[in-house]
C-alpha positions in Angstrom: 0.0 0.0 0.0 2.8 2.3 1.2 4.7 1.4 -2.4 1.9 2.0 -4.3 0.9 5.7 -2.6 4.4 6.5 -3.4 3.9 6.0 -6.7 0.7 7.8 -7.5 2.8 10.6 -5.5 5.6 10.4 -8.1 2.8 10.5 -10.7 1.3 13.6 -9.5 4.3 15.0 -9.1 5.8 13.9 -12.7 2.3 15.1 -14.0 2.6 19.1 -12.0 6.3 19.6 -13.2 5.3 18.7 -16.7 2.4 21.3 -16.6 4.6 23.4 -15.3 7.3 22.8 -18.4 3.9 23.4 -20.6 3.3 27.0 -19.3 7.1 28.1 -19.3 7.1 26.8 -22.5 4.1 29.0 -23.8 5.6 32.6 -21.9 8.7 31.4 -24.0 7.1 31.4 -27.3 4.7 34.2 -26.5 7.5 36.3 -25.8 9.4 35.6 -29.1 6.5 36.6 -31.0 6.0 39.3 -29.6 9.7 40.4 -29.7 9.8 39.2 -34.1 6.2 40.8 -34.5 7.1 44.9 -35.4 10.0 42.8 -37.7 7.7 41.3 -39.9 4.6 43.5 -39.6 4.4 46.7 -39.4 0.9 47.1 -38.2 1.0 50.3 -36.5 -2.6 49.6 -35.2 -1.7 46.2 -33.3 1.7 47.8 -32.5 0.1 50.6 -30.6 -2.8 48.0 -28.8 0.6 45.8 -27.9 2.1 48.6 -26.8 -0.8 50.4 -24.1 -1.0 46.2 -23.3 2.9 46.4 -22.2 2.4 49.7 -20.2 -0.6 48.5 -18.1 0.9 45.1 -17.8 3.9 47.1 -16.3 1.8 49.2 -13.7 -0.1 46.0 -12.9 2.5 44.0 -11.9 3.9 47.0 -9.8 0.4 47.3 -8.2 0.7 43.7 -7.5 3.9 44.2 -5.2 2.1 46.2 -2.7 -1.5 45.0 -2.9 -0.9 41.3 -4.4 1.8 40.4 -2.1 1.4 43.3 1.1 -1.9 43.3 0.6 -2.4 47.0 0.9 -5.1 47.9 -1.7 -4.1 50.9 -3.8 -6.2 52.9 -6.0 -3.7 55.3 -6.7 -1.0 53.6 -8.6 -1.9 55.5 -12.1 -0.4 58.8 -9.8 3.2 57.4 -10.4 2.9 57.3 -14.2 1.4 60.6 -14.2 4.6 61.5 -12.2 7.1 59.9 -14.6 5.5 61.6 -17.4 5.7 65.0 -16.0 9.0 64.8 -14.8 10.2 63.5 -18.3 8.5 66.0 -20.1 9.6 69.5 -18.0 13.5 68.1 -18.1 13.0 67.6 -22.1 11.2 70.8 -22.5 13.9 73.2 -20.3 16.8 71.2 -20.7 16.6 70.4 -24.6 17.5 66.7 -24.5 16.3 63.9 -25.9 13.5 62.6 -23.4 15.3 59.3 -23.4 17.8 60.8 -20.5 14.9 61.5 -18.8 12.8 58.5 -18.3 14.7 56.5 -15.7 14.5 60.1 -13.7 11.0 59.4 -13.8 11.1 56.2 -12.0 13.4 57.1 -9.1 11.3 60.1 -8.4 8.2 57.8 -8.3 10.1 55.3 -5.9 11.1 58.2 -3.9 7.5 59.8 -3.8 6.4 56.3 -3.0 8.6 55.8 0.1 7.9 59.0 1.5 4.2 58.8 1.4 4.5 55.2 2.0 6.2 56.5 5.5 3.3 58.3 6.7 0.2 56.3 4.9 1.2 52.5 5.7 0.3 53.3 9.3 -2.7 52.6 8.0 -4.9 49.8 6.7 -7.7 48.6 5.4 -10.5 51.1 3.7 -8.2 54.0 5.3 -5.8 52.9 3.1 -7.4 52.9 -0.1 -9.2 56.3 0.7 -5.5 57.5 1.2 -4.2 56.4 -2.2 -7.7 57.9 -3.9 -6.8 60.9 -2.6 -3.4 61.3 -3.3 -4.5 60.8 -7.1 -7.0 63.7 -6.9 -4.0 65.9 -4.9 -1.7 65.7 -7.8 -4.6 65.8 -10.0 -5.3 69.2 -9.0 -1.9 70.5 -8.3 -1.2 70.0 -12.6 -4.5 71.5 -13.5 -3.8 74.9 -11.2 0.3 75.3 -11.0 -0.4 76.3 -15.2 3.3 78.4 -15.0 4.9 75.0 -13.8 2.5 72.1 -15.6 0.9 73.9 -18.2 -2.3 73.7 -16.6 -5.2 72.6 -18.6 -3.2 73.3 -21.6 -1.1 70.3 -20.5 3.0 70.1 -22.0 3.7 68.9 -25.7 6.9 67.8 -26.1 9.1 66.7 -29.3 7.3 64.9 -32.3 9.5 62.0 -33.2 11.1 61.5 -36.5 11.2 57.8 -37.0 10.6 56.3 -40.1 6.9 56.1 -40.7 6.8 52.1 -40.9 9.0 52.2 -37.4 7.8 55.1 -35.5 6.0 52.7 -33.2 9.0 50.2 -33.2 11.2 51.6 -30.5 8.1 52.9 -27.7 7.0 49.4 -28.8 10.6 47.5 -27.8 11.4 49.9 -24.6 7.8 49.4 -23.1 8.4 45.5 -23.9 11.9 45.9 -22.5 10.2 47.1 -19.5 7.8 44.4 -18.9 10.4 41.7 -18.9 12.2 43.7 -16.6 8.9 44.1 -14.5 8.3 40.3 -14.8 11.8 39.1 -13.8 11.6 41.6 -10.9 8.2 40.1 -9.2 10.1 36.5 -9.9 12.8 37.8 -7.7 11.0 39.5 -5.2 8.8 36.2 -4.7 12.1 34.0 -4.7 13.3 36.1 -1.7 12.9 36.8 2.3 11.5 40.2 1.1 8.6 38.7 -0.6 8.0 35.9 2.0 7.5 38.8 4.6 5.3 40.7 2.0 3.1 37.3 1.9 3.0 37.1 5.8 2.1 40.7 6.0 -1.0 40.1 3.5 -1.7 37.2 5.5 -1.7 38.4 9.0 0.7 41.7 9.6 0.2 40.9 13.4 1.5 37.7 13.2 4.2 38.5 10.8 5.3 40.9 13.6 5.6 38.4 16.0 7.6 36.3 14.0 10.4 38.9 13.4 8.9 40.4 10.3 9.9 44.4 10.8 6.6 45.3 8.8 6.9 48.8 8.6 10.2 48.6 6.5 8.7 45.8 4.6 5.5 48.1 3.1 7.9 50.9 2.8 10.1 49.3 0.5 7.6 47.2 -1.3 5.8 50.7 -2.0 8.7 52.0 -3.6 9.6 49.4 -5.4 6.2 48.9 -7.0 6.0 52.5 -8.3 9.5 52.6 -9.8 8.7 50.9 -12.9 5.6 52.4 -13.3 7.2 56.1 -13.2 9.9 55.0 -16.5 6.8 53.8 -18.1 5.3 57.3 -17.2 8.0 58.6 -19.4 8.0 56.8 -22.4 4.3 57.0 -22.6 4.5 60.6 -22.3 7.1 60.4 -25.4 4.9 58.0 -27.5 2.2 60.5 -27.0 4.0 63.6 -27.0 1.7 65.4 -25.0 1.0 65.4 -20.8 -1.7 66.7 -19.7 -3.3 66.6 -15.9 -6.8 64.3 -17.4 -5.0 61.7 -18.8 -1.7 61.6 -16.7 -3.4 61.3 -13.4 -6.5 59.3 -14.1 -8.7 57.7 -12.0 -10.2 55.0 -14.7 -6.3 54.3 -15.4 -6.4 53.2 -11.7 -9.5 51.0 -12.2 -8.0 49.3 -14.9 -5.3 48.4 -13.3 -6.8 47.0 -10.2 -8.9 45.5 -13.0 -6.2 43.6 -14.6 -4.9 42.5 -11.8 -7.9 40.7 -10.5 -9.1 39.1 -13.6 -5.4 37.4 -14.2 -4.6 36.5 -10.6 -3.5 39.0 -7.5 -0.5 37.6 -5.9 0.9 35.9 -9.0 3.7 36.3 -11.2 1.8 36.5 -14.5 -1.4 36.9 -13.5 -1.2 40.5 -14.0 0.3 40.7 -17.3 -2.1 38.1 -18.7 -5.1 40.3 -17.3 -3.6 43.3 -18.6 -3.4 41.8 -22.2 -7.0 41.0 -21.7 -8.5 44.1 -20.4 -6.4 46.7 -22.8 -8.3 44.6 -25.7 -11.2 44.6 -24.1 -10.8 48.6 -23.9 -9.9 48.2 -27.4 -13.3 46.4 -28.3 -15.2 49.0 -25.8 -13.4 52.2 -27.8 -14.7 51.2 -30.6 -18.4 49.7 -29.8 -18.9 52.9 -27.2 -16.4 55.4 -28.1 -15.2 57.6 -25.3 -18.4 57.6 -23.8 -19.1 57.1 -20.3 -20.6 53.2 -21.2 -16.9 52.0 -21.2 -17.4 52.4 -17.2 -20.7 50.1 -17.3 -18.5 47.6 -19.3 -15.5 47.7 -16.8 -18.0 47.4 -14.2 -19.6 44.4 -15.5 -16.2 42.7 -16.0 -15.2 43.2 -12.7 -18.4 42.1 -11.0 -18.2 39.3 -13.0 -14.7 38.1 -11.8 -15.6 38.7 -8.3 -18.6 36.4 -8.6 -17.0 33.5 -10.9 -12.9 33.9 -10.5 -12.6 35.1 -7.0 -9.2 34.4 -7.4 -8.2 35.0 -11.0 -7.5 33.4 -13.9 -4.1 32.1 -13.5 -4.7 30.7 -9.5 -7.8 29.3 -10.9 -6.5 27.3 -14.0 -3.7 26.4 -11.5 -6.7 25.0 -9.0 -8.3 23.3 -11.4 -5.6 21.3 -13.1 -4.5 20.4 -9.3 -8.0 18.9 -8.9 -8.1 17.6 -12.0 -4.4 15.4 -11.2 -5.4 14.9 -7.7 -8.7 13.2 -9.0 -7.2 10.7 -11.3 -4.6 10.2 -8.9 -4.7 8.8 -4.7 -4.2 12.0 -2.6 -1.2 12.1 0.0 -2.0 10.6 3.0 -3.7 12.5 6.0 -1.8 10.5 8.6 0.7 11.6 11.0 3.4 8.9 12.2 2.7 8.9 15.6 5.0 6.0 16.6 6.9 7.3 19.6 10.3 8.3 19.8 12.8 8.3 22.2 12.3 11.4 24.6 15.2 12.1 27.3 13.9 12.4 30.1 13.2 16.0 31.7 16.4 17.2 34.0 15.9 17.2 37.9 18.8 20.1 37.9 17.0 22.9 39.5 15.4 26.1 37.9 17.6 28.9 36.5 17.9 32.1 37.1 14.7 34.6 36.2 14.4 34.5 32.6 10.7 36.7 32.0 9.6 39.1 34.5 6.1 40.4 34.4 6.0 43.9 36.5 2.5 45.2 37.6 1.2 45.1 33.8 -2.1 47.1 33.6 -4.2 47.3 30.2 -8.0 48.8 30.1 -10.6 47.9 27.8 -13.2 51.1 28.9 -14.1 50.6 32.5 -13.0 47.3 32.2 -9.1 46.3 33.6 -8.9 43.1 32.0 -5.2 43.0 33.6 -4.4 44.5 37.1 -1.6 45.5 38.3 -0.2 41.8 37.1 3.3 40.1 38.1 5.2 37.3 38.1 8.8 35.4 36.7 9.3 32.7 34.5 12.7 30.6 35.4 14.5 29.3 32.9 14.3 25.6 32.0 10.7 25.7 33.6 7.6 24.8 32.1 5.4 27.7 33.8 1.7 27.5 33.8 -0.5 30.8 33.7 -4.3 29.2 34.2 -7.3 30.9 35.3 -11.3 31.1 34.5 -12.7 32.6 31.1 -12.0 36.3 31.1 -9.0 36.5 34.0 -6.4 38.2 31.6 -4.6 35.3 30.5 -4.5 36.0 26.7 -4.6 39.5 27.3 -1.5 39.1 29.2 0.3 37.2 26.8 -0.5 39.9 23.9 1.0 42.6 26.5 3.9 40.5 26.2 4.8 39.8 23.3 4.0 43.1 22.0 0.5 42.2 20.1 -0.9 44.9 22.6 0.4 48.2 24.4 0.8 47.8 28.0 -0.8 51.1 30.0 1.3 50.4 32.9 4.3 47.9 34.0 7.2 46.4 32.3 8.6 43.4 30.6 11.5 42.3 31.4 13.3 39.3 29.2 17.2 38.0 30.0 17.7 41.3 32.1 16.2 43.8 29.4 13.2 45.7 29.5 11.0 45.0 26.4 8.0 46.6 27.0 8.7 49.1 24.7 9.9 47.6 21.6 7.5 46.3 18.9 6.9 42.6 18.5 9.8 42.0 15.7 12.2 42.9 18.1 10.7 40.9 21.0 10.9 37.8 18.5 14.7 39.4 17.7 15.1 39.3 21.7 13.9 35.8 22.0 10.6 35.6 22.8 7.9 32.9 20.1 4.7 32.5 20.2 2.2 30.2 19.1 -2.2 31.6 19.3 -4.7 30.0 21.0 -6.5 30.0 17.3 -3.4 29.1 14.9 -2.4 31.8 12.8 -0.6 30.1 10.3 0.2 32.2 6.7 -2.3 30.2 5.3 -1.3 30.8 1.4 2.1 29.7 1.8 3.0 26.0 1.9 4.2 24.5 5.2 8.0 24.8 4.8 7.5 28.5 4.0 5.8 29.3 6.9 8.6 27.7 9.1 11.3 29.1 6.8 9.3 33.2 7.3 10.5 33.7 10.5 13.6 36.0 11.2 15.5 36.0 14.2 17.0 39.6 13.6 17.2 42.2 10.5 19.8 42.7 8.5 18.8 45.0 5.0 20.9 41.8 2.9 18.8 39.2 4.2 16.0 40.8 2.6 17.3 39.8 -1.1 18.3 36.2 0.1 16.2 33.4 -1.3 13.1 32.6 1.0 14.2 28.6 0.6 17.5 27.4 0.3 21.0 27.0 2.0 20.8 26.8 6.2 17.6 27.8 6.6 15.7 25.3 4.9 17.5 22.4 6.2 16.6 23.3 9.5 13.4 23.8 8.6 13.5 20.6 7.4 14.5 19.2 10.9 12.0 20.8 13.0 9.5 19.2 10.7 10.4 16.0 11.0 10.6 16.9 14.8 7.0 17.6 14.7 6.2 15.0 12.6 5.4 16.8 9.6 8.2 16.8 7.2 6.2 15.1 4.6 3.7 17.8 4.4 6.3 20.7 3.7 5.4 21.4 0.1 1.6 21.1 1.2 -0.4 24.8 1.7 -0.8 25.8 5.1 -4.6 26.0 4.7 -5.0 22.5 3.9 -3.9 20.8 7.3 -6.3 19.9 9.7 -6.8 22.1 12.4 -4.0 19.8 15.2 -1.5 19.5 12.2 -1.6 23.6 12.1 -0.8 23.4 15.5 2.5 21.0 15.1 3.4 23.3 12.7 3.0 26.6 14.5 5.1 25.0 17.3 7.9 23.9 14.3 7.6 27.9 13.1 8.3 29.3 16.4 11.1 27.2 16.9 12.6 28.6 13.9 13.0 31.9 16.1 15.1 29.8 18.6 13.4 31.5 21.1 14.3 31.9 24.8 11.2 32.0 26.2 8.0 30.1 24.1 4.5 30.9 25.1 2.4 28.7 24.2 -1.5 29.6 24.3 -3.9 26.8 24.6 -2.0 24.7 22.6 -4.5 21.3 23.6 -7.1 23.4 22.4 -9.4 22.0 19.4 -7.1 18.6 18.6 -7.8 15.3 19.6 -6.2 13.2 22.9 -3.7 11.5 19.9 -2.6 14.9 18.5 -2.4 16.2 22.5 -0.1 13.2 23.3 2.6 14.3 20.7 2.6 17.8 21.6 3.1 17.2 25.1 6.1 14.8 24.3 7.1 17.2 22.2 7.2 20.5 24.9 8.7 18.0 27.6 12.1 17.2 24.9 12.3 20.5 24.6 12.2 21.5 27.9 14.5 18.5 28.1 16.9 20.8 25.6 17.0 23.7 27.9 14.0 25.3 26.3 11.3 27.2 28.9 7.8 27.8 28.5 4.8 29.8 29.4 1.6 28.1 28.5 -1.8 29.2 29.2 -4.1 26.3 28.9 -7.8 24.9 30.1 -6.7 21.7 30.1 -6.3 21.1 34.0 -4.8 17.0 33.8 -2.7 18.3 31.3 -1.2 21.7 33.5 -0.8 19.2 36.3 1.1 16.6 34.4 3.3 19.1 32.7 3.5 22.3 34.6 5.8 23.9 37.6 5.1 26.4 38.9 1.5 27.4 38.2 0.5 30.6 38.1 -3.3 31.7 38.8 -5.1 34.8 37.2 -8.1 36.2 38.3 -9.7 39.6 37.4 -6.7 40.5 35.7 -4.0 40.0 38.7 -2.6 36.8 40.3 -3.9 35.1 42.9 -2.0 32.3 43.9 1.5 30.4 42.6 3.0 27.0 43.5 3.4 23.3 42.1 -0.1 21.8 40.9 -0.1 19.5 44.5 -0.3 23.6 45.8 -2.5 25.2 43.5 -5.3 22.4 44.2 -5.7 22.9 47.7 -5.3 26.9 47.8 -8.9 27.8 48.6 -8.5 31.0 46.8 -8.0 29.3 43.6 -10.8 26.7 44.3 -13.2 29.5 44.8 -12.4 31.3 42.1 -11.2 29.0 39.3 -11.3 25.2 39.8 -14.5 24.7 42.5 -14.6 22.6 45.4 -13.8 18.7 45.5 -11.0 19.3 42.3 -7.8 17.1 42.8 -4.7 17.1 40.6 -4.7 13.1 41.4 -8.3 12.8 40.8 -7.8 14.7 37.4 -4.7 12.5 36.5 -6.8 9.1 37.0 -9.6 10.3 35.0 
């Protein structure tokens, strides 16, 4: 049976990498048409539909950096052409130069724009976000219509007519805008290959989380921001040439911005292609609109219509979607991989009787309000090192809220944090996880679009800017991402998606991800919540080798036979503050804790037996 699984495995696998081959092949051809097409026709009207094809393929692709990958929905990203195409044009007009000097000026002013707004407007998320990016459209918008002695005003800029041959005077906008797309493509392939685009995914996929797992967010978004307008600012510039004329209407335009979100969508957000592909499709589909509608307002009904309809039937895209359905359509004809974890047990040494270190986490009179609630209180305590400390307490005591406090999720109103003698209370959570503190959720937080060895591989254990361009798999890294797998018993599942374990496997591999950080001090929050007595077994083995390996926890759990086979000390919340500490033998008979937590007639030994 085991043979014959392998096999269909193979199969599949043989059966992927060939229709992988298949669509490499096609881009390949594609693209030597389109690079022999002006050679052998010289169609200026399919030259110039290829052409406004390259240039919103281009600005699509760089939208997809910051909303496909960050997630951060822009509709402003047409801005940064309109700034390439006015910063080509004035150097051309007063410095009498061809405008070809000009356009890569165009794209490092967009990139800088970028990261300077991207400073101030990436505090923000969600709908704020998007109302941010709207309006910076409109802002430069109106600063071309009204600074006329600077812009030209409504009377816009013309700049030099071009004196190609007739049958080439499309040819070279035709190969530079072509020139730029490759360059476009080739620079999404490497931002996806690297650590950079790992913590772009992670951000998309839960910024909090990324955070805690050593992802410095704010430089991520910042970055990624910049780097997805700098492309779109040279294409600015030769667009501006191929038309020879700027004006503030078409340069800053908001249905430019909708078409690019447009394109985006319909071939895939968060791909590679996806956006080009889409962008071929919808520039033809403007083509077809142009010509049916004219200039009309009915080309916005149309786009409209388009865009509901890939909302309602490809949610995800084109590309993703093909990709889906092909994966079905192999995983049908073939056995899936196995659901099974090896549970066989293995050797665990046995946990040391040496006696707790020195303090390792100190927790000084932490205070956090929700209203007129204090849902922590004045709260202390110290976790020793080498100790598996349990914080336990009724629903509602702080216990979660006190974890976020420390690890950063949350801002403390009052106390301090203390971790191996510093005071982290004020950093943010990347540099908690730099100063050694993991954490897995009580609900697992996994990034659930990436596969399993990606998640382990995303976390970072400090910053360094070179790390950002080193590949997100390969070399050290992945090897030991490899190990704590098979720790957790999930090395077989590494090229599976995170969103496709069940919900006990997410918590094995959670556990493996934290490890990653090599943390000093792991908290664990509920982590025998939701999995089954089988699953529970494992992890527990699990948290007593590592304890075994000089690792120390913090672990709030529900789970009382499990805190009093595993834990000591025990810590008790309730109302926000502690109430009692001691060994589980102590905890069971203090009558402050059996009034407020565990109830009368509760034994550890009783709870043990049962």
């Amino acid at each position: 049976m085991s043979m014959l699984r392998g096999v269909n495995a193979l199969r599949r696998i043989n059966a992927l990498r060939a229709g992988r081959l298949a669509y490499v092949g096609a881009l390949i051809l594609a693209t030597a048409w389109l690079i022999v097409f002006p050679l052998y026709s010289h169609n200026i009207y399919w030259q110039g539909i290829l052409f406004f094809s390259f240039l919103l393929a281009v600005m699509a692709s760089g939208w997809n950096i910051i909303s496909g990958w960050a997630g951060y929905i822009s509709l402003g990203q047409s801005a940064f052409m309109g700034l390439g195409a006015y910063t080509t044009a004035l150097l051309t007009l007063h410095l009498h130069r061809t405008p070809w000097l000009f356009v890569p000026v165009g794209g490092v002013l967009a990139a800088a724009v970028a990261a300077l707004l991207g400073v101030v407007i990436m505090r923000t998320r969600g709908h704020s976000f998007v109302i941010i990016t709207i309006a910076f459209l409109l802002i430069l918008q109106l600063l071309a219509l009204n600074l006329r002695g600077f812009t030209g005003g409504s009377t816009g800029l013309t700049m030099p007519i071009t004196t190609f041959p007739r049958d080439w005077q499309y040819a070279p906008f035709y190969y530079v805008m072509l020139g730029l797309l490759l360059l476009a493509i080739a620079m999404s392939w490497a931002i996806r290959r690297t650590k950079f685009g790992t913590g772009l995914i992670a951000i998309r996929e839960d910024e909090d989380k990324a955070g805690g797992v050593g992802i410095n967010a704010p430089v991520y978004k910042v970055l990624a921001f910049a780097a997805s307008a700098v492309l779109i600012g040279v294409a600015g510039g030769v667009y501006a040439y191929f038309i020879t004329f700027v004006d503030y209407r078409g340069m800053f335009s908001i249905q430019y911005a909708v078409l690019i979100v447009l394109a985006a969508l319909l071939g895939g957000r968060g791909t590679i292609m996806g956006p080009v592909l889409g962008a071929f499709a919808v520039q033809i589909l403007q083509d077809q609109a142009n010509q049916h509608f004219g200039s009309s307002q009915a080309n916005i009904v149309v786009y409209g219509a388009v865009m509901a309809g890939v909302v309602l039937f490809l949610p995800r895209g084109l590309v993703p979607s093909v990709a889906e359905w092909a994966r079905t359509y192999v995983a049908r004809r073939e056995e899936g991989l196995s659901g099974a974890i090896d549970l066989r047990p293995s050797a665990v040494p046995a946990v040391r009787d040496s006696e707790p270190g020195p303090v390792l986490l100190e927790v000084k009179g932490l205070t956090k309000t929700f209203g007129g609630l204090r849902a922590v209180d004045d709260l202390s305590f110290s976790v020793r090192e080498g100790t598996i400390t349990g914080l336990i307490g009724p629903n509602g005591s702080g216990k979660t809220t006190a974890f976020n406090l420390i690890d950063g999720m949350m801002r403390n109103e009052g106390g301090e944090v203390w971790l191996a003698g510093e005071q982290v209370d004020r950093l943010p959570p990347w540099s908690r996880a730099h100063a050694g503190l993991g954490r897995t959720f009580q609900i697992t937080r996994l990034f659930r679009e990436m596969t399993v060895l990606e998640n382990v591989v995303a976390p970072l254990r400090d910053f360094r800017w070179r790390q950002l361009f080193a590949d997100a798999v390969a070399g050290h890294e992945a090897e030991r991402a490899e190990e704590l797998l098979e720790f957790v018993g999930m090395r077989r599942f590494r090229d599976a998606q995170a969103a496709a374990l069940s919900y006990g496997q997410q918590k094995l591999v959670e556990l493996a991800q934290v490890l990653m950080l090599d943390p000093k001090v792991i908290l664990l929050d509920e982590p025998a919540g939701g999995i089954n007595p089988t699953l529970i077994e494992r992890l527990v083995e699990k948290i007593r080798e590592l304890n075994a390996m000089g690792k120390t926890f913090l672990i709030v759990e529900h789970n009382m036979p499990l805190v009093a086979d595993l834990c000591d000390p025990v810590i008790v919340l309730a109302r926000g503050t502690r109430i009692a500490e001691g060994t589980p033998a102590e905890i069971q008979r203090d009558p402050l804790v059996l009034d407020a937590y565990l109830g009368e007639g509760w034994a550890v030994e009783e709870a043990v037996g049962a």
